[in-house]
C-alpha positions in Angstrom: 24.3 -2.4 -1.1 21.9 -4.6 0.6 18.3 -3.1 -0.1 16.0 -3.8 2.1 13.2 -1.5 2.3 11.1 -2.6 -0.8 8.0 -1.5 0.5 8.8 2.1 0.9 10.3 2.0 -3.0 11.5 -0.7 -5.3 14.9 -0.1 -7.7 14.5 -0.3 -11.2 16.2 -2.7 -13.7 18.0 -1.6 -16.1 15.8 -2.6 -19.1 13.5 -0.3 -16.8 15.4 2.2 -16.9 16.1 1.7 -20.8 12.3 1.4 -21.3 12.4 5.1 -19.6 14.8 6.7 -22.2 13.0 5.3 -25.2 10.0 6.7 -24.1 11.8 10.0 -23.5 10.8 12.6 -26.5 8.0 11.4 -27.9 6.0 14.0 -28.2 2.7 14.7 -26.6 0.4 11.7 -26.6 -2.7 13.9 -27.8 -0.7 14.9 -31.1 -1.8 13.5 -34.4 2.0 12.3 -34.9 3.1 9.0 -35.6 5.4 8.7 -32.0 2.5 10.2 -30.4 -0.1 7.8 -32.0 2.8 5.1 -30.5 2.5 6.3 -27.0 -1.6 5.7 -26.9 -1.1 2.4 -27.9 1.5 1.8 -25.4 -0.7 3.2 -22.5 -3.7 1.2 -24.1 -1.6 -1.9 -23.8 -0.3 -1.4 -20.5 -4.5 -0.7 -19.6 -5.1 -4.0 -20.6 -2.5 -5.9 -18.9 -3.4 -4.2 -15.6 -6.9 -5.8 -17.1 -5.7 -9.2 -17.6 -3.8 -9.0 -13.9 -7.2 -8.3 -12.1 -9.7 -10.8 -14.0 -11.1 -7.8 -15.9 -11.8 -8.2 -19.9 -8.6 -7.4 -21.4 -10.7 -5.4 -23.9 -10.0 -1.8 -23.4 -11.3 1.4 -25.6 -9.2 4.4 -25.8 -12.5 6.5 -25.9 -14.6 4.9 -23.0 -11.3 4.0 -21.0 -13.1 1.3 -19.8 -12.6 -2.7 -19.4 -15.2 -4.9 -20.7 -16.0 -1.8 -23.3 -19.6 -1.3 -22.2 -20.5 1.7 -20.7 -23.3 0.3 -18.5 -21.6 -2.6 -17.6 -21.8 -3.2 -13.8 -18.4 -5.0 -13.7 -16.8 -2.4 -16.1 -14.1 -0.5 -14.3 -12.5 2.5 -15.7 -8.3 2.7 -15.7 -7.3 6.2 -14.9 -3.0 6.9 -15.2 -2.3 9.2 -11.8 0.9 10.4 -10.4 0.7 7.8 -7.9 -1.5 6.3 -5.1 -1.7 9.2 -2.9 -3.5 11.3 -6.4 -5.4 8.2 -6.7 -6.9 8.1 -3.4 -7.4 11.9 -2.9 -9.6 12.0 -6.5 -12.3 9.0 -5.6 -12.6 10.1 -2.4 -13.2 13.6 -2.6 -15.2 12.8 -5.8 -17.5 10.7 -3.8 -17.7 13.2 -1.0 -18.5 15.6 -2.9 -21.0 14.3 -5.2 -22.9 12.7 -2.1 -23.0 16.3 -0.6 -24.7 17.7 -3.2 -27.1 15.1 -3.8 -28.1 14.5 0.0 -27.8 18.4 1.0 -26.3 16.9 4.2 -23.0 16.3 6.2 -21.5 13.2 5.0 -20.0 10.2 7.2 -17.1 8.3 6.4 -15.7 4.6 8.0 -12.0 3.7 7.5 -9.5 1.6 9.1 -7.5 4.0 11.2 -3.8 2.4 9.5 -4.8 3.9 6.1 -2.0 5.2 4.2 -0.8 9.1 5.5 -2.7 10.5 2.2 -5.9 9.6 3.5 -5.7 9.9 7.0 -5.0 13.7 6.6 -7.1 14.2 3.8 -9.9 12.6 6.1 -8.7 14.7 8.9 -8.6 18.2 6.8 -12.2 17.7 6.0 -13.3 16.9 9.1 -12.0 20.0 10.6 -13.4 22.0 8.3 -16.7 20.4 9.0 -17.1 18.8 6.1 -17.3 15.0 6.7 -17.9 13.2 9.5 -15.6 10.1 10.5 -15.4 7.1 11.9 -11.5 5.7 12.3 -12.0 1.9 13.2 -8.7 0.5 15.3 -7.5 -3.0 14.2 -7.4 -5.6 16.6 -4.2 -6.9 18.3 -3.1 -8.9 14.7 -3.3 -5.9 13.2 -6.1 -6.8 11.0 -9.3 -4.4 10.6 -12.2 -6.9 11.8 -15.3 -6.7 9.3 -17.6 -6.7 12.0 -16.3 -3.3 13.8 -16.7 -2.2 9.7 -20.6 -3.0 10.5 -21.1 -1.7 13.5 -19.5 1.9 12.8 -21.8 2.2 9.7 -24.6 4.6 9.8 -27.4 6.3 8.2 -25.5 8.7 5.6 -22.5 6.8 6.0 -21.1 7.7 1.8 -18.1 5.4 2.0 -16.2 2.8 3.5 -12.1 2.5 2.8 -10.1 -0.1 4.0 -6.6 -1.1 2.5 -6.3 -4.6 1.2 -2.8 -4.7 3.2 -0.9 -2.5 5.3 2.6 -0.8 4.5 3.9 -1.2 8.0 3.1 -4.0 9.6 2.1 -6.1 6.5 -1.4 -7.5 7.6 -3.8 -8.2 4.9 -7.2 -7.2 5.4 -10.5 -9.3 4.6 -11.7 -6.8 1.9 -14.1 -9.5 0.3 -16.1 -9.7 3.6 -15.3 -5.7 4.2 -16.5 -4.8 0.8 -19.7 -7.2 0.8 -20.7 -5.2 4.1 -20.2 -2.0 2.2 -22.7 -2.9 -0.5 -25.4 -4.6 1.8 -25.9 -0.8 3.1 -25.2 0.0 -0.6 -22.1 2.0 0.3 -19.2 2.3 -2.2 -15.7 0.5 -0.8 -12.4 1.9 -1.8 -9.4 -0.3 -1.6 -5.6 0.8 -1.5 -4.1 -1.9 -2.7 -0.6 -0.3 -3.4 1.3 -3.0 -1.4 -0.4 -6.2 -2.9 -0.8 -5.4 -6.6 1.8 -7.4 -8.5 2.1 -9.7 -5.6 -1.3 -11.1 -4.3 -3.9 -11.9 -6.5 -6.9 -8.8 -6.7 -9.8 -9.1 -8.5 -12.2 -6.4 -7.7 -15.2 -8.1 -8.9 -15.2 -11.1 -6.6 -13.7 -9.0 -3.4 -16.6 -6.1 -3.7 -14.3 -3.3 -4.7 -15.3 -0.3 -6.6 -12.1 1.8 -6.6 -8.7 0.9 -6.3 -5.0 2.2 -7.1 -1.7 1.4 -7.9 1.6 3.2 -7.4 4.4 1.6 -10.0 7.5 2.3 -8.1 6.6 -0.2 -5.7 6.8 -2.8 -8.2 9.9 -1.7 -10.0 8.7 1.2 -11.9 9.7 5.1 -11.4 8.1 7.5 -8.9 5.2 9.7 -9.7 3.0 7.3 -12.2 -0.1 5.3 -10.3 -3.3 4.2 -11.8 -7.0 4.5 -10.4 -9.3 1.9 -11.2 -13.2 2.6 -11.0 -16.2 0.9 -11.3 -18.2 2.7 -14.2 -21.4 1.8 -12.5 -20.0 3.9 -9.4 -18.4 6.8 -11.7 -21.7 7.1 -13.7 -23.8 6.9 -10.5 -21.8 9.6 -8.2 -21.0 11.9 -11.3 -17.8 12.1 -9.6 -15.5 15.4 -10.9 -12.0 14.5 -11.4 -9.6 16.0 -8.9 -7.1 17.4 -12.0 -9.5 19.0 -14.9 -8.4 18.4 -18.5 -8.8 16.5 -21.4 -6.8 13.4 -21.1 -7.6 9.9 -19.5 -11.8 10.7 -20.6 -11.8 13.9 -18.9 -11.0 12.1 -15.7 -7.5 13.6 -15.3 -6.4 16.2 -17.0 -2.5 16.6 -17.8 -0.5 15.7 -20.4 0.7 12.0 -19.5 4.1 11.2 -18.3 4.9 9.3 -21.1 8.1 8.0 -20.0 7.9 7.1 -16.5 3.9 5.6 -18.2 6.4 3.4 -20.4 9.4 2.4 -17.7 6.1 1.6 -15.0 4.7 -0.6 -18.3 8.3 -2.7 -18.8 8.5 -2.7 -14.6 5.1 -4.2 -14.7 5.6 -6.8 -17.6 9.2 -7.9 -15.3 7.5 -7.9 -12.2 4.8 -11.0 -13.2 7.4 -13.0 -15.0 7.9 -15.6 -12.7 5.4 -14.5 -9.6 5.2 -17.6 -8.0 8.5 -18.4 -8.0 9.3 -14.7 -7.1 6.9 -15.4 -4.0 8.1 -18.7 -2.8 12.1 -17.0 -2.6 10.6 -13.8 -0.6 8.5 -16.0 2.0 11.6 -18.6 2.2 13.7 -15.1 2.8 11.6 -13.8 5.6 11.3 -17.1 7.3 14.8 -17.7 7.7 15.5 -14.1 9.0 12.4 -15.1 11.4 13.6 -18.9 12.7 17.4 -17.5 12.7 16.1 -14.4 15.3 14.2 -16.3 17.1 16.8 -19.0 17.6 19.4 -16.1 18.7 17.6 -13.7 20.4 14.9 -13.9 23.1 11.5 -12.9 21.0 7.7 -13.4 21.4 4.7 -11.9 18.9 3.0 -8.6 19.8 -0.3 -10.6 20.7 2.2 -12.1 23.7 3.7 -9.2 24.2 0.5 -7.4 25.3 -1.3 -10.4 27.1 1.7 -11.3 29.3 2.0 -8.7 32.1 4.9 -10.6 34.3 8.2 -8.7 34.7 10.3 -10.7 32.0 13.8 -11.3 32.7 15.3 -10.4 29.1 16.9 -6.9 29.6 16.3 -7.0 25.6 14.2 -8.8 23.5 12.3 -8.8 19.7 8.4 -8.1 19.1 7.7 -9.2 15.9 4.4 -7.2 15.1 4.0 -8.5 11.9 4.1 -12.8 11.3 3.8 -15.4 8.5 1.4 -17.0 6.7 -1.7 -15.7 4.3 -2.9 -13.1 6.9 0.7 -11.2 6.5 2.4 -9.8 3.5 5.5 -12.2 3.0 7.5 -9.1 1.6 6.8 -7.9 5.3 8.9 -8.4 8.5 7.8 -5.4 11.5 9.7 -6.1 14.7 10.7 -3.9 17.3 13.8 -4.2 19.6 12.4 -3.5 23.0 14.8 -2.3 25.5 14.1 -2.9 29.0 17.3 -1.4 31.3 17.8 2.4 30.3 15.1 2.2 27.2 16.3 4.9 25.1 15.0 5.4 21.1 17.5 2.7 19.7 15.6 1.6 16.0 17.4 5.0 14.8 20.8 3.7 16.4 20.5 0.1 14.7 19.2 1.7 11.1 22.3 3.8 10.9 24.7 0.9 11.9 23.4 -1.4 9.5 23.5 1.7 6.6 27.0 2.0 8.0 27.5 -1.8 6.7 25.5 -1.1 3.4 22.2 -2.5 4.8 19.2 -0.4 4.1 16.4 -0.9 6.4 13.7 1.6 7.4 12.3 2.4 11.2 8.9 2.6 9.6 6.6 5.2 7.7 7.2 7.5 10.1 10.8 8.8 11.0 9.7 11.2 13.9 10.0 8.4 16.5 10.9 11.0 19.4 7.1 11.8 19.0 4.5 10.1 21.3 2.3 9.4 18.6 5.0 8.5 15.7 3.5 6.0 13.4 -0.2 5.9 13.6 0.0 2.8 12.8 1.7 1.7 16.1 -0.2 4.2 17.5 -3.6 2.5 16.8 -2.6 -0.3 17.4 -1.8 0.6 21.1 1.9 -0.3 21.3 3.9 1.5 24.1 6.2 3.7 23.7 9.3 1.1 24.1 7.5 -1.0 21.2 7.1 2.6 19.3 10.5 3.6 19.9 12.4 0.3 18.6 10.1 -0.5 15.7 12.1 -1.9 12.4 10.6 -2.8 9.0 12.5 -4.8 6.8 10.8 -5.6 3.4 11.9 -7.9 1.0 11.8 -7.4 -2.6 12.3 -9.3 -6.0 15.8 -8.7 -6.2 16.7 -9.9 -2.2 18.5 -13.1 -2.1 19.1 -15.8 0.6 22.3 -15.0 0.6 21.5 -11.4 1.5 19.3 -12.7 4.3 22.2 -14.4 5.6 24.8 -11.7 5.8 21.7 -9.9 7.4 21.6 -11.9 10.3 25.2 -11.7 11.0 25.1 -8.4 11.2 22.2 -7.6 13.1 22.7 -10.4 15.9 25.7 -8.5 17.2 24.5 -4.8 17.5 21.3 -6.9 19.4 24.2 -8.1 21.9 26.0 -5.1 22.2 22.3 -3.5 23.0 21.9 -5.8 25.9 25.6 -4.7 27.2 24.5 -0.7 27.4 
């Protein structure tokens, strides 16, 4: 199998998956036990490389939870073990919500890019139809990058919170969160940051970009499903009192549950694997995606979605190739968003070309959002003001650790002739 759709999940290694089965029966990690007392230390270890990987003191106590192992440190941040990004996001937000709502006695009022992940667009959405919040959903300009300024101008007077993603899951554009986040705390504003789809790959540290929450989600970087992390700054947990969205006694009475401490250990070895090597890891993926890019472009008639949109003659390709996402630092290299657009009997062919290539063992996916047969499938496209013939022939193909040149390669030679067979219908 060709795999690539690393940016909806990553596969796990085997010494992953070994990790995963020693970790199996060990007890609960609250016991007084010897295997149990193993399993805190392996969680406090894996704290403190997360630490290391975001310029945060690697010193880490199991009692505070906290890096830097002050309490009223201002660049302290506290690691919290979730079930995964979407937890992660849901618990600060609605903490902060909340805790400004009953301070303020008013209606709060939130800004975020409107390309945020599913989890908080709804969760953003239920609230404001139940009156609860007030929003703001800022659209991204034609790159699809969120522009700081727009962040600025949709601020206002109980504004609680500003969330932008550091890059997005579709269309791969990495966001400005330094200049977003320094915005945010000029009006004295908390900033949250999903950074689910550059942790492990570009370099975060929260402190010099302005963020005071973050998460992670582990099976993106060759870890199982359902273990994530949530990263806060103490000075903002102290200072909203925020309530944790799952009560218990574990993770400091942040997140109750007893701790998944297998999938915890399998996401700690995926972790450790992942960062052996990064740069080298990089260089293979960006080499990857550029040679699928100059090899499409070189076949296929193509332009970028900026061209697309600003060039209103009648174009004489009966089918061509939008690439919505590009290269270079503004772009997630593990990224390549295109859409097959279909001029003579336009018809919804990204489902037709997905299930061809799976037909050849080629895994690719036709975005978050599967419902394309829907006018507004993929907000993401749909915020971004694509058409319905970009909407309905959108492809993301994302590269992984594991993809090879060789891969790319075969690829191409299967994809070029289902393009020409499209042209022929």
């Amino acid at each position: 199998m060709l795999y690539f759709d690393n940016n909806s999940t990553t596969l796990m290694q085997d010494s992953t998956k070994q990790a995963m089965i020693y970790w199996c029966n060990r007890g609960n990690a609250s016991s007084g036990y010897k295997s149990a007392h193993e399993s805190r230390q392996m969680m406090s270890n894996f704290k403190k490389l997360v630490g290391e990987l975001c310029q945060l003191d690697p010193c880490c106590d199991d009692t505070l939870d906290v890096t830097n192992n002050k309490r009223n440190d201002p660049r302290a941040y506290r690691i919290i073990f979730t079930s995964g990004a979407s937890e992660s996001n849901c618990t600060i937000l609605r903490g902060i919500i909340d805790s400004y709502h009953e301070i303020k006695k008013t209606i709060p009022h939130v800004v975020v890019s409107a390309i945020e992940h599913i989890s908080i667009i709804k969760l953003f959405k239920s609230l404001e139809g139940r009156g609860k919040i007030e929003a703001t959903y800022v659209l991204p300009i034609l790159s699809g990058h969120i522009n700081p300024a727009d962040i600025k101008s949709a601020i206002r007077h109980n504004t609680c919170l500003v969330c932008v993603m550091h890059a997005n899951n579709e269309i791969g554009a990495i966001n400005d969160i330094k200049e977003i986040g320094a915005i945010s705390h000029k009006y004295n504003i908390p900033f949250h940051c999903d950074t689910v789809q550059t942790f492990g790959k570009n370099p975060i540290d929260p402190n010099k970009n302005n963020v005071d929450s973050f998460c992670i989600s582990f099976h993106k970087l060759g870890g199982p499903p359902g273990v994530g992390m949530l990263l806060i700054k103490q000075q903002l947990l102290l200072g909203y009192n925020i309530s944790p969205l799952i009560y218990g006694s574990q993770n400091s009475d942040m997140r109750g549950g007893t701790e998944n401490i297998p999938g915890i250990g399998a996401s700690f070895e995926a972790t450790k694997i992942n960062m052996t090597n990064r740069s080298k890891k990089n260089a293979m993926i960006y080499n990857i995606k550029k040679y699928i890019c100059d090899e499409l472009v070189l076949r296929v008639p193509s332009l970028n979605y900026e061209e697309y949109v600003n060039d209103k003659r009648l174009r004489k390709p009966l089918i061509e190739i939008v690439f919505i996402s590009g290269l270079g630092k503004k772009y997630l290299d593990t990224t390549l968003f295109i859409s097959i657009v279909k001029r003579k009997k336009p018809y919804i062919c990204n489902k037709k070309v997905k299930d061809y290539l799976e037909k050849k063992g080629i895994i690719i996916s036709v975005g978050s959002a599967c419902n394309t047969s829907s006018p507004t499938a993929s907000h993401v496209l749909y915020s971004l003001g694509c058409d319905e013939l970009i909407r309905k022939g959108a492809l993301r193909i994302s590269f992984g650790d594991n993809s090879t040149m060789e891969e790319a390669k075969v690829f191409v030679r299967e994809f070029i002739p289902i393009i020409n067979n499209l042209s022929m219908q």
